[in-house]
VEXDREN-2710 file (C-alpha; in Angstrom, 1 decimal):
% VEXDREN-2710
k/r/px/py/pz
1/UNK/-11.3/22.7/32.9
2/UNK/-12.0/19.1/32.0
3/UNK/-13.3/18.2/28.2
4/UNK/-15.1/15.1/27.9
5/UNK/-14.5/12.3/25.6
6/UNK/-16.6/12.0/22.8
7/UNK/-17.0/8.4/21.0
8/UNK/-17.0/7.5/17.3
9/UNK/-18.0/4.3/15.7
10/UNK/-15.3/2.7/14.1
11/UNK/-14.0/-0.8/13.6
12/UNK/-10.0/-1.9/13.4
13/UNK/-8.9/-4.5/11.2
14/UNK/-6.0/-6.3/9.8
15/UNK/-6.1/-6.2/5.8
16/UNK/-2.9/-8.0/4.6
17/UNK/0.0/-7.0/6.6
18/UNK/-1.9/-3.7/7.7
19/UNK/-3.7/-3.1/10.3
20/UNK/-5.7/0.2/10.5
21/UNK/-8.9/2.2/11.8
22/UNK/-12.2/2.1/9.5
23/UNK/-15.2/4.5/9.5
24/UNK/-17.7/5.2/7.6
25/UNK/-18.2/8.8/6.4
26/UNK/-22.0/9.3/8.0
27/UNK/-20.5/8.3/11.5
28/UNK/-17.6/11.1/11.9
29/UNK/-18.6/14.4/13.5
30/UNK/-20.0/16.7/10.9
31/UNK/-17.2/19.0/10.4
32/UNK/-14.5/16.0/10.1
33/UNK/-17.1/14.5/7.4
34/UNK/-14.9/17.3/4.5
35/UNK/-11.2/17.2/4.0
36/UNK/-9.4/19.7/6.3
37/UNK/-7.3/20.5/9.3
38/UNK/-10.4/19.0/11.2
39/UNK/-10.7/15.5/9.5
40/UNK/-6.7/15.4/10.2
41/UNK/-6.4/16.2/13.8
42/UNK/-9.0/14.2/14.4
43/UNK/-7.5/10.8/13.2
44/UNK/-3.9/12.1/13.5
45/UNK/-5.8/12.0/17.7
46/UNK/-7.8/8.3/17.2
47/UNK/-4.1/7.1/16.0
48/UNK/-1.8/8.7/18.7
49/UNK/-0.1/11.5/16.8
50/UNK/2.0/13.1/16.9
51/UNK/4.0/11.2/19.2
52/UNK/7.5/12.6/19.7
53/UNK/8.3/9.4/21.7
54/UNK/7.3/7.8/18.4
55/UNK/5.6/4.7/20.1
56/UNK/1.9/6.4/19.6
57/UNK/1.1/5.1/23.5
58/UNK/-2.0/7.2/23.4
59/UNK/-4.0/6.0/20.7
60/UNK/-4.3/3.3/17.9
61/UNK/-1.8/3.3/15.8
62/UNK/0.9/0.6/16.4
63/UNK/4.5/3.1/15.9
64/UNK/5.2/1.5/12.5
65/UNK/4.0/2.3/8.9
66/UNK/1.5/-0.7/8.6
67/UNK/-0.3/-0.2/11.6
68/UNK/-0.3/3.9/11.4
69/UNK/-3.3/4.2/8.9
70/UNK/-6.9/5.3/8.7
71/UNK/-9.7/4.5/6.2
72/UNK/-13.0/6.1/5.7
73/UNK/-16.0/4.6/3.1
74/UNK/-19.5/5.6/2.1
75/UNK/-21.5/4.9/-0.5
76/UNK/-20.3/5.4/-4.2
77/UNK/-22.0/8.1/-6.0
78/UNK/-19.5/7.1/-9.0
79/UNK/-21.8/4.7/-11.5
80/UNK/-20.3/1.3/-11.4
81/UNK/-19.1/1.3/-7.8
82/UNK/-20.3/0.2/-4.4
83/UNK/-17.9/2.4/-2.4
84/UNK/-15.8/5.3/-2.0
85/UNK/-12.7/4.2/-0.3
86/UNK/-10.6/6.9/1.4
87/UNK/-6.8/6.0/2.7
88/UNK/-4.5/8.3/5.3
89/UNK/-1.0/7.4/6.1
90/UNK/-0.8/9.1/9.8
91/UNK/3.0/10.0/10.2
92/UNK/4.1/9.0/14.1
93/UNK/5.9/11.4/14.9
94/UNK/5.2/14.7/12.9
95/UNK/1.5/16.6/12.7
96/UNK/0.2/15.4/8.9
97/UNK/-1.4/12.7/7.6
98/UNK/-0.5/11.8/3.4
99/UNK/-3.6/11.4/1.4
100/UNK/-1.3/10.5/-1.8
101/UNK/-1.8/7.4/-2.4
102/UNK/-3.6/4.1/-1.7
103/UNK/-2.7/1.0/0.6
104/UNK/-2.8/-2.4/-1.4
105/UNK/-3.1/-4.0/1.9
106/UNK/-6.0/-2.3/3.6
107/UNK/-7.6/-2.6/0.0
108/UNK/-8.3/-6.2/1.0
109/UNK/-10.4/-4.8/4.1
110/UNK/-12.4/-2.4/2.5
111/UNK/-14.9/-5.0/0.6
112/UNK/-15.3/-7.1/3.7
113/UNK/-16.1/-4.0/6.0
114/UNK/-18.6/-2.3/2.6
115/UNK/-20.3/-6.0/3.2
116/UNK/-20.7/-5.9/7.2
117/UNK/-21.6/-2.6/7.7
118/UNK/-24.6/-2.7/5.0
119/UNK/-22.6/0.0/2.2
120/UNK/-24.2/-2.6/-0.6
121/UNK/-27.8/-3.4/-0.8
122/UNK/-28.4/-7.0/1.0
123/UNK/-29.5/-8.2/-2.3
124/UNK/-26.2/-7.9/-3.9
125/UNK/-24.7/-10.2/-0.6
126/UNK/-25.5/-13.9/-1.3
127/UNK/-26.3/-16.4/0.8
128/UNK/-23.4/-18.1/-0.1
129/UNK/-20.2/-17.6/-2.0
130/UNK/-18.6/-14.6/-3.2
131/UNK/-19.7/-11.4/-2.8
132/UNK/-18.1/-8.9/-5.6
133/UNK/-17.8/-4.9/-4.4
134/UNK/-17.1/-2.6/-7.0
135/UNK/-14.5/0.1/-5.0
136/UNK/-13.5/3.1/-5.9
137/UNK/-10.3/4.4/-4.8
138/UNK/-11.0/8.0/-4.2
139/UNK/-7.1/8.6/-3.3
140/UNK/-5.7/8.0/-7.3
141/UNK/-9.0/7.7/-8.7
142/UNK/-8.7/4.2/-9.6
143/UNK/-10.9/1.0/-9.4
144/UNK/-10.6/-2.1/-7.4
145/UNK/-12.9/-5.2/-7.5
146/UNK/-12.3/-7.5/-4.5
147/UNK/-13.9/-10.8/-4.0
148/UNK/-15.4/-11.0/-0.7
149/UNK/-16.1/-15.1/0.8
150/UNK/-19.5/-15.3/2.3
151/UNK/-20.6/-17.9/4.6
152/UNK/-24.5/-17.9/5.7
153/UNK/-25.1/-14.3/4.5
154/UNK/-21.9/-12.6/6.8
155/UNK/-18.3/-12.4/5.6
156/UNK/-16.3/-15.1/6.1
157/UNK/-13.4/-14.5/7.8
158/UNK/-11.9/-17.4/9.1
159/UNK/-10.2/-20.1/6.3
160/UNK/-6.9/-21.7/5.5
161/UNK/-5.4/-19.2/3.3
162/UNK/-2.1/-18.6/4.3
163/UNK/0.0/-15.1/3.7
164/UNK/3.4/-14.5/4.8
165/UNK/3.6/-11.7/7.3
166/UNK/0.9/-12.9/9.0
167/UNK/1.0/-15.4/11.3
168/UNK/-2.8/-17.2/11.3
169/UNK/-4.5/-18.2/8.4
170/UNK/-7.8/-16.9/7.0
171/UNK/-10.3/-16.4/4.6
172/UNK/-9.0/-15.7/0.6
173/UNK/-9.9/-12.2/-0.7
174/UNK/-9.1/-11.6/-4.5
175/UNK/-8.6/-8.4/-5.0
176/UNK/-8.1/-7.0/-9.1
177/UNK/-6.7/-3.3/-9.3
178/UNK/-7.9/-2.6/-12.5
179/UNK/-6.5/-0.2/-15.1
180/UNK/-3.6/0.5/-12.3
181/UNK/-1.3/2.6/-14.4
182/UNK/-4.2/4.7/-15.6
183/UNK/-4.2/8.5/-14.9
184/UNK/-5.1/9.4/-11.7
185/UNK/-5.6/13.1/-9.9
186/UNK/-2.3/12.8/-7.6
187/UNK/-0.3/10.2/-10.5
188/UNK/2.3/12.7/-11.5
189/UNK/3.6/12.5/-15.0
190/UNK/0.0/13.2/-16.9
191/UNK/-0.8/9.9/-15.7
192/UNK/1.9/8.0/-18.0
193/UNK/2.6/4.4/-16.7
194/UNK/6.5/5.5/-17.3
195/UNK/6.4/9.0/-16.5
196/UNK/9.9/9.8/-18.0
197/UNK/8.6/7.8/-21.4
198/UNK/11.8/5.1/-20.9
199/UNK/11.8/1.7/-19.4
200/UNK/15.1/2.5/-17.4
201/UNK/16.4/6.4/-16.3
202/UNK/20.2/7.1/-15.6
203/UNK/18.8/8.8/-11.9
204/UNK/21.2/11.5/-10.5
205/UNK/21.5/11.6/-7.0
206/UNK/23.6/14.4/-5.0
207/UNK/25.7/12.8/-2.4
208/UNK/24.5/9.1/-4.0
209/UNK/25.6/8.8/-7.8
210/UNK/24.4/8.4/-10.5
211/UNK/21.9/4.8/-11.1
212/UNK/20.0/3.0/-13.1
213/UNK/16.6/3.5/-11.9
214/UNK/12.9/2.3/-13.1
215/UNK/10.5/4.6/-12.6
216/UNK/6.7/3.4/-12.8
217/UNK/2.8/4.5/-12.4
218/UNK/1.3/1.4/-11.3
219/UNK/-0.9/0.5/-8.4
220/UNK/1.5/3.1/-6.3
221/UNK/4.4/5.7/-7.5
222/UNK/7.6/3.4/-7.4
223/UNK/10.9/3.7/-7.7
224/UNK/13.5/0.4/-8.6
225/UNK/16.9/-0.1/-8.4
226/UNK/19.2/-2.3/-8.9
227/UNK/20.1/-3.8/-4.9
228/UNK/23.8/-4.5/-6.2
229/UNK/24.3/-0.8/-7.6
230/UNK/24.0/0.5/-3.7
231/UNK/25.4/-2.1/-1.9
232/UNK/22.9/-4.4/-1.0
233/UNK/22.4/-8.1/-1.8
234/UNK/18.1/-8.1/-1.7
235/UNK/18.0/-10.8/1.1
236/UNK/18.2/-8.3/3.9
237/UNK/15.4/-8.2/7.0
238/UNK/14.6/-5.0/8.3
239/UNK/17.3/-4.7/11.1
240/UNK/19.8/-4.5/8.7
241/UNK/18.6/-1.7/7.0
242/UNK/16.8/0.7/9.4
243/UNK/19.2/0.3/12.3
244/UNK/21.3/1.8/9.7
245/UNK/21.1/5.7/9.7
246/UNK/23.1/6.6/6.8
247/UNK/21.4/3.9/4.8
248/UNK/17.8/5.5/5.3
249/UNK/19.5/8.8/4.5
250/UNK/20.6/7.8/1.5
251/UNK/17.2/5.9/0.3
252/UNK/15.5/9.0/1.2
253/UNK/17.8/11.0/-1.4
254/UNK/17.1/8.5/-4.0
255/UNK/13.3/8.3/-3.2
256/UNK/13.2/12.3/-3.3
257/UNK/15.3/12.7/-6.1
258/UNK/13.4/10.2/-8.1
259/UNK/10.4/11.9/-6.8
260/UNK/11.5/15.1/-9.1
261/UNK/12.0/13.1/-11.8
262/UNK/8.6/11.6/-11.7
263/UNK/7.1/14.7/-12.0
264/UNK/5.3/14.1/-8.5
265/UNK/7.0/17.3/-6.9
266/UNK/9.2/20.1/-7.9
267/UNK/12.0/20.4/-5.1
268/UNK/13.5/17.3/-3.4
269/UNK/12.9/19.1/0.0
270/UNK/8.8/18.9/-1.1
271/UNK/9.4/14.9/-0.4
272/UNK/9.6/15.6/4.0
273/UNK/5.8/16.2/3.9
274/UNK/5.1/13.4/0.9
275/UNK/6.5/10.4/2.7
276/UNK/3.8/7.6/1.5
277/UNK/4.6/8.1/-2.2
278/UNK/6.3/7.8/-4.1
279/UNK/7.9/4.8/-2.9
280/UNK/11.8/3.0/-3.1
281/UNK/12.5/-0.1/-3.8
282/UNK/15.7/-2.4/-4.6
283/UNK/15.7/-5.6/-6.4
284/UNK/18.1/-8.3/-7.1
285/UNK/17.9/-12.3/-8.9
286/UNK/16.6/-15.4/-6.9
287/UNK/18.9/-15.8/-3.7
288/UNK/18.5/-18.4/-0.8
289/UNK/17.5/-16.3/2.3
290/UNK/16.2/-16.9/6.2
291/UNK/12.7/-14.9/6.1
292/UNK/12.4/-13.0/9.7
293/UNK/10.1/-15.9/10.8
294/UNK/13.4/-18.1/10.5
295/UNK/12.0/-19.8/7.3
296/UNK/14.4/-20.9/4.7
297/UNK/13.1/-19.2/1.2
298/UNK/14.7/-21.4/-1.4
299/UNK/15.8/-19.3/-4.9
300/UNK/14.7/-22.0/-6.2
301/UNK/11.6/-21.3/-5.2
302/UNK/10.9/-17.7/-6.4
303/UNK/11.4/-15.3/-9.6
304/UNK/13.6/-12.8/-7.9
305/UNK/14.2/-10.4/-4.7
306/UNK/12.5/-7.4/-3.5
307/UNK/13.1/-5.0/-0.7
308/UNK/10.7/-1.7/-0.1
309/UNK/10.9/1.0/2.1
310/UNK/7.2/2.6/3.5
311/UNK/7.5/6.4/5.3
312/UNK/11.0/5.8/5.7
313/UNK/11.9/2.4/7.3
314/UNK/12.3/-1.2/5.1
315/UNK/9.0/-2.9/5.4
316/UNK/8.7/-6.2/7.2
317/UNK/6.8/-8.1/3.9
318/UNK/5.6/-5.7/1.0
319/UNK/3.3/-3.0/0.6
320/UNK/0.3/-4.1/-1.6
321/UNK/0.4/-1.0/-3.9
322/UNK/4.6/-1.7/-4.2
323/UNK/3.2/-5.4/-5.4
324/UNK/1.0/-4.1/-8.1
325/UNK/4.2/-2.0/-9.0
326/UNK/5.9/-5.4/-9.2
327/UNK/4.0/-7.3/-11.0
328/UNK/3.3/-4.8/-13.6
329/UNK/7.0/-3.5/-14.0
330/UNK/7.9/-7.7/-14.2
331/UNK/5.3/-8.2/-17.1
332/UNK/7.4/-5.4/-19.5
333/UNK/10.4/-6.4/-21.0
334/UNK/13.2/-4.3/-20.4
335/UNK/12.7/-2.7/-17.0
336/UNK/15.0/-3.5/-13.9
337/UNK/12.4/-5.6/-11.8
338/UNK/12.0/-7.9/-15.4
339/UNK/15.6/-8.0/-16.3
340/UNK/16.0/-9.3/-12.2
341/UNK/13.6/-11.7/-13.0
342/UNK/15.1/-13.3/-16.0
343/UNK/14.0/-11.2/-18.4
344/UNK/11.1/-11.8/-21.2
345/UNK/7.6/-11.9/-20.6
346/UNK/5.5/-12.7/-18.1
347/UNK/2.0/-12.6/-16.7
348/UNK/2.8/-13.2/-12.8
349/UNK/5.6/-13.4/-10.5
350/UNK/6.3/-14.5/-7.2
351/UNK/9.0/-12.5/-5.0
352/UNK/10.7/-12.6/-2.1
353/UNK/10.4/-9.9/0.6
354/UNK/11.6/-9.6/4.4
355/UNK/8.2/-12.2/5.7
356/UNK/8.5/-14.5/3.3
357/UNK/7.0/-14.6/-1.0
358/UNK/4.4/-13.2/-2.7
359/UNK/2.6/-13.8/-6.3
360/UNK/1.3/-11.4/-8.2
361/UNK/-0.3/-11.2/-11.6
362/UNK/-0.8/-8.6/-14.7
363/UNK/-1.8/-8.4/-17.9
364/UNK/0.2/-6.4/-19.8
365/UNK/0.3/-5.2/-23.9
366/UNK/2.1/-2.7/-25.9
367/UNK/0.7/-1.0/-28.9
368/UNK/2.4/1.4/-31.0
369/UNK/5.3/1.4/-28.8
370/UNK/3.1/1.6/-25.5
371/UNK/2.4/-0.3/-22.6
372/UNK/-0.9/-1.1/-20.9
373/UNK/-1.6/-3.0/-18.1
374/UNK/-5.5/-3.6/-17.9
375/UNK/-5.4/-5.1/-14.5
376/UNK/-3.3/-6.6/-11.3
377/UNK/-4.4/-9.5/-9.3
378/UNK/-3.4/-10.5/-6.2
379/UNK/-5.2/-12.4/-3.2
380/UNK/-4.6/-11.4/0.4
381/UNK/-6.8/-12.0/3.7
382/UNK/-8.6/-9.6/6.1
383/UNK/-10.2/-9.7/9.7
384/UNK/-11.8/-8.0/11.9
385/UNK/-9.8/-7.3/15.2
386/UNK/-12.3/-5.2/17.3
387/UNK/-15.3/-3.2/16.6
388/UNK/-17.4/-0.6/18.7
389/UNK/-16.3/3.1/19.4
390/UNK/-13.0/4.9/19.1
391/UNK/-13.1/7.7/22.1
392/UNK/-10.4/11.0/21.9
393/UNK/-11.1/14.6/23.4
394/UNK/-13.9/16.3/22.7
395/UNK/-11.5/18.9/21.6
396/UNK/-9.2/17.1/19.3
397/UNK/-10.6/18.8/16.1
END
């Protein structure tokens, strides 16, 4: 018996170095419109998995971590906000899609597509200049103000702003995460920026060791290391880390592990079905290095290293969320991402990663022996690949 196809509006676009399918709520078929095994196997479907061939042939996705995602928006019924903004990490090769967390990246997306599809009212987009949307991140519960360039009354895409990982220029969105250690439904830890209450954990690791490990609540669940405590020098490019089985192996233990310890789940085996968060990340003082586009980063040139690892492989730049995690980690005294950076305080850092360097800013305080961070800033650039209607089986969901 043949099903036919039905067809869904939908639009795919890059944000940062992510690329992923957009919808809006209203447009998905009524039953997909609520969270549930529906909603999943129908994107799980749009994106191609579960592929056991892991190359997601059969859909969108693009068989890597930054091109395996799904976003859904509508209108924010949350005072204060233009849009609710909805983020799925669709695992290649196994049946689930992670709704823990948010994508820095895609973040940068989200106002531009609120502004084309007509999510604000048209007097709130100006004729000319910037167009501030008020997001609300339904994932962590947190708020994100991004800065949208408008040209002639449309989104301005197009523009010299240049971000490694990407290999064209375009338009500058600013993007603020405010309040990004603030306590959130899925933060873990009653919402504490340091969940543990210490700058820097001793982090026991079966089959690892024992390491020094700082373990943060900001912008995305991240765990730091030191790169020289497991072997590593923080200039590596992905080859050398994810054609490396028992390296992966072992920066799944300490992601899982760390995972416990941060309150987000009780039994490191919960981690195989929680891959987007928390995440694992090594760091390491300013190096020279050959980014993978064969450019020379000078340490000169930058405040220290940093290598992440997103739903199991080494990234090839940085996560967005992982950047907030940066920047607000560099900005307290005391924690392994500031003591790699020299150490005192700061309000912004840039770092090196696999593409190339990144800046990012926070404002941090402590009172009474605690740290705040009121807000993360970072610009990235979006664009809109292709637009019309995403087609899967009519039986799919």
């Amino acid at each position: 018996m043949s099903i036919p196809q039905i067809r869904i509006p939908a639009v795919y676009l890059r944000g940062g170095t992510s690329k992923g399918v957009f919808f809006r709520l209203q447009d998905l078929p009524s039953r997909c419109q609520v969270p549930g095994p529906a909603r999943d196997r129908l994107l799980m479907r749009v994106i191609g998995s579960p592929d056991p061939y892991g190359k997601q042939i059969d859909g969108l996705g693009g068989a890597t971590s930054s091109t395996s995602k799904v976003v859904i928006l509508s209108p924010s019924t949350r005072p204060g906000h233009d849009v609710d903004y909805l983020f799925g990490q669709v695992s290649i090769d196994q049946a689930f899609i992670d709704w823990s967390g948010n994508c820095g990246n895609l973040s940068a997306a989200v106002g531009p597509f609120a502004v084309a599809q007509g999510l604000l009212p048209a007097a709130r987009v100006p004729e000319h200049g910037l167009c501030t949307v008020r997001i609300w991140q339904a994932n962590i519960g947190k708020s994100i103000v991004a800065h949208v360039p408008v040209a002639d009354g449309q989104v301005q895409e197009t523009g010299d702003f240049e971000l490694d990982g990407v290999a064209f220029p375009a338009a500058e969105v600013q993007l603020e995460f405010l309040d990004p250690a603030a306590e959130g439904p899925d933060e873990g830890g009653g919402g504490a920026m340091f969940p543990t209450g210490r700058l820097v954990d001793d982090l026991d690791v079966p089959g690892v060791g024992t390491l020094k490990a700082t373990l943060i609540n900001a912008g995305i669940p991240t765990i730091f290391v030191n790169a020289g405590d497991i072997g590593r020098t923080g200039t590596e490019l992905q080859d050398a880390i994810n054609g490396d089985a028992q390296a992966l192996a072992r920066f799944e233990a300490i992601r899982a592990w760390g995972a416990v310890r941060m309150g987000l789940i009780d039994d490191a085996a919960d981690a195989a079905t929680r891959q987007h968060t928390p995440k694992i990340a090594f760091v390491a003082p300013p190096a020279d290095y050959l980014a993978s586009s064969g450019k020379l980063v000078r340490a000169a040139d930058i405040d220290l290293l940093v290598r992440a690892l997103s739903m199991g492989k080494l990234h090839h730049a940085m996560m967005g969320t992982a950047a907030v995690a940066i920047g607000t980690a560099a900005a307290i005294p005391g924690t392994l991402v500031n003591l790699a950076a020299g150490g005192g305080r700061r309000n912004a850092v840039r770092f090196g990663h696999p593409s190339g360097t990144l800046r990012v800013g926070a404002e941090a305080r402590e009172a009474d022996g605690r740290w705040t961070v009121t807000k993360a800033l970072m610009s990235r650039s979006a664009r809109v690949l292709m637009e019309g209607w995403v087609r899967v089986p009519g039986d799919s969901f």
